[in-house]
C-alpha positions as CSV (number, residue, x, y, z in Angstrom):
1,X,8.9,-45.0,36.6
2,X,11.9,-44.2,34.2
3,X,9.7,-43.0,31.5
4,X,8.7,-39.6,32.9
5,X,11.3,-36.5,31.4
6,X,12.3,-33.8,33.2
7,X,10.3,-30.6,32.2
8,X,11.6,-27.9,30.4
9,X,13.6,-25.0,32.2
10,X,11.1,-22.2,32.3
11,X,12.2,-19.1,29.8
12,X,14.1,-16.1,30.8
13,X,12.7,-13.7,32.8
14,X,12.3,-10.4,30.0
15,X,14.2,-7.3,31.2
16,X,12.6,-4.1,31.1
17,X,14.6,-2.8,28.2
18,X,13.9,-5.8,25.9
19,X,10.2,-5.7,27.0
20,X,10.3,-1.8,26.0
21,X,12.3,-2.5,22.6
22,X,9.3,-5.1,21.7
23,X,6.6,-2.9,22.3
24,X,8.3,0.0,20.3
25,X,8.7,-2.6,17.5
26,X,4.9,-3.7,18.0
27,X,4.1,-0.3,17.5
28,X,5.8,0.4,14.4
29,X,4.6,-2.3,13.1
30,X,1.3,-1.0,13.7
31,X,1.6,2.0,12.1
32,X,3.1,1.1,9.0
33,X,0.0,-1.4,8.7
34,X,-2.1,1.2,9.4
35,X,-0.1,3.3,7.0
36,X,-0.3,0.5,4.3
37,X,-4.0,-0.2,4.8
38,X,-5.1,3.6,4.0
39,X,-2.6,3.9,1.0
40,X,-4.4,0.9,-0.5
41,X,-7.6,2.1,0.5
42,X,-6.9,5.6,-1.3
43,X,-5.2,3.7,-4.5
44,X,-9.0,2.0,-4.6
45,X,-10.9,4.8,-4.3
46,X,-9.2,6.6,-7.0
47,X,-9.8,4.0,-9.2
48,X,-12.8,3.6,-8.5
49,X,-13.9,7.2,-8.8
50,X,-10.9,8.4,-11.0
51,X,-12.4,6.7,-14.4
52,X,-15.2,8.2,-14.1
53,X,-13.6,11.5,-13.4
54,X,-11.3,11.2,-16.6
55,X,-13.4,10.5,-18.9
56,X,-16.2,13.2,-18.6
57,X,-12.9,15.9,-18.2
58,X,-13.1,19.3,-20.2
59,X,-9.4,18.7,-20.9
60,X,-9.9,15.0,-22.6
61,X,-13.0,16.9,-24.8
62,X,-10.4,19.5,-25.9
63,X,-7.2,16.9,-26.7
64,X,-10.5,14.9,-28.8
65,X,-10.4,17.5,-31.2
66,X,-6.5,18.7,-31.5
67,X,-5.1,15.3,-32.6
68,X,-4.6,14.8,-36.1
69,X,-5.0,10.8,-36.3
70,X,-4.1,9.6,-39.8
71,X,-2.0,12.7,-40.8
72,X,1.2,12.6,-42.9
73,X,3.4,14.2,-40.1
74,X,3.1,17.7,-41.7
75,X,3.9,16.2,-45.4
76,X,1.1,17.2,-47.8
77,X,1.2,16.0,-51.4
C-alpha cells in the first residue's frame, strides 16, 4: 500500500518560559477586554442617563434666559 503518508512530526514540546510568556499575554489580553467592556458600558450609561440629566439642569434654565438670539451684536439703531 503506497498510498498511505507518513504522519505529521508531532509539535514542539513548549518550554516553561514560552508557556509563562503566553499566559502573561492571555492575561493582558483579558484585562484590557475587561477594561474595554466597562468603558463602553459606562459611555452607555451616560447616555443613557446623561440626557436626561442635561436637560432638566439649573444651569441650561439660566443660559435660556442670558442669550440674546436675534441681537445686532451690541449695534442699536
Amino acid at each position: 500500500m503506497g498510498f498511505l503518508k507518513p504522519s505529521p512530526p508531532p509539535p514542539p514540546a513548549a518550554t516553561p518560559e514560552v508557556t509563562a510568556v503566553q499566559e502573561r499575554a492571555e492575561q493582558r489580553a483579558e484585562a484590557t477586554e475587561r477594561q474595554e467592556a466597562a468603558k463602553a458600558s459606562a459611555r452607555m450609561r451616560v447616555m443613557r442617563s446623561g440626557g436626561l440629566r442635561l436637560l432638566f439642569s439649573p444651569a441650561r434654565q439660566e443660559g435660556a434666559t442670558r442669550t440674546n438670539l436675534g441681537s445686532s451684536g451690541g449695534m442699536t439703531q
